[in-house]
Structure formats: structure tokens, C-alpha cells
C-alpha positions as CSV (number, residue, x, y, z in Angstrom):
1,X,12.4,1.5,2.2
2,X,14.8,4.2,0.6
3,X,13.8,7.6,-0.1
4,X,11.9,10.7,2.2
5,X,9.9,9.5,4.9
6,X,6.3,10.8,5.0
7,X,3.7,9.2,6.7
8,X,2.0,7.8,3.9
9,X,2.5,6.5,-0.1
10,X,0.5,7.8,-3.3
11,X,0.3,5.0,-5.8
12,X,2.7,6.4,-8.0
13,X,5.4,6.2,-4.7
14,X,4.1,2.9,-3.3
15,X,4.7,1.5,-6.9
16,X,8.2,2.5,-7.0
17,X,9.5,1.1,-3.4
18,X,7.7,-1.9,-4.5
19,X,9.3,-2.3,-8.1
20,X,5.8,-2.5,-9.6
21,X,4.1,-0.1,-11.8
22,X,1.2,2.1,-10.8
23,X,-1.3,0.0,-13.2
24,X,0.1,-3.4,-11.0
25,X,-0.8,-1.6,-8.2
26,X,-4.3,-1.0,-9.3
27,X,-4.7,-4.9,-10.2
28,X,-3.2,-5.6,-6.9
29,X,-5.5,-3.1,-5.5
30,X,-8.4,-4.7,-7.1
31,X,-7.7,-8.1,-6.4
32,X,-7.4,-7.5,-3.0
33,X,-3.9,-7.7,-2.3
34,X,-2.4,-4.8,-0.6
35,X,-3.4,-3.0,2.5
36,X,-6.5,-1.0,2.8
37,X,-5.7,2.3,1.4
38,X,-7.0,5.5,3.1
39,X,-9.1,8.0,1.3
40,X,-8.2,11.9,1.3
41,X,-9.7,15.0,0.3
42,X,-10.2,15.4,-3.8
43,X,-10.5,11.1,-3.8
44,X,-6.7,10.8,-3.7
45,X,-6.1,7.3,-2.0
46,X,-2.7,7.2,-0.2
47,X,-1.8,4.2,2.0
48,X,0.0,5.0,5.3
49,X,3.7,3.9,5.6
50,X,3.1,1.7,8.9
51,X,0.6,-0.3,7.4
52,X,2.9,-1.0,3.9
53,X,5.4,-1.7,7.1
54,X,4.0,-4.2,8.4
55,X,2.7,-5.9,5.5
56,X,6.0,-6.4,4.3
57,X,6.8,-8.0,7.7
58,X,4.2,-10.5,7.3
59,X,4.8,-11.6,3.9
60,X,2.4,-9.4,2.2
61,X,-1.0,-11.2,3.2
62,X,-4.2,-10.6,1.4
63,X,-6.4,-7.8,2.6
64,X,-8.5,-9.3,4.1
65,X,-5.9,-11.4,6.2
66,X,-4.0,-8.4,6.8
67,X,-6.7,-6.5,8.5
68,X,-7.2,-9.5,10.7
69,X,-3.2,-9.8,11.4
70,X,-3.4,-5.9,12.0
């Protein structure tokens, strides 16, 4: 993962290290295949880098499977 390293990914950020664009993210989102995002002040939603980290490393499970792998 290229790029400034902060502790966590808006959509628009985890879209580009992913190659995706922000509305696949939301379809990914939805259907349940990306990490639990955490929620922020204003409803932002932001998904910490450890946790995109180690989803990578496991072959990008579902969400569900990922928070049992986690």
C-alpha cells in the first residue's frame, strides 16, 4: 500500500489503493464484503488501515468471515 500512512482510509482513499471506485466500494460495502468500517464524528465512516491489512492477507474474506478470522 503506496501513499501516506495514516491510521485509517476514507472511502474515497480505500477505493484508490484498491483500484476500485468509491461507488464499488459502497456495493462492496453493501454486500458485505469489506471489513467493518468504523464510524466517526459528522457520520464519516473510515476503515482502519490494520484491518484493510489483514484482509488483504487473508484473501479478502467476507465480513462476516473476517470478523471471525480477526
Amino acid at each position: 500500500m503506496a501513499g501516506l500512512k495514516t491510521n485509517t482510509f476514507t472511502t474515497k482513499t480505500l477505493a484508490s489503493e484498491l483500484g476500485v471506485s468509491p461507488m464499488t466500494m459502497w456495493r462492496m460495502r453493501r454486500a458485505q464484503q469489506l471489513p467493518q468500517p468504523i464510524p466517526t464524528p459528522r457520520r464519516h465512516i473510515r476503515w482502519r488501515r490494520s484491518d484493510i491489512e489483514l484482509w488483504l492477507l487473508l484473501d479478502c474474506p467476507t465480513t462476516e468471515k473476517f470478523e471471525k478470522l480477526k
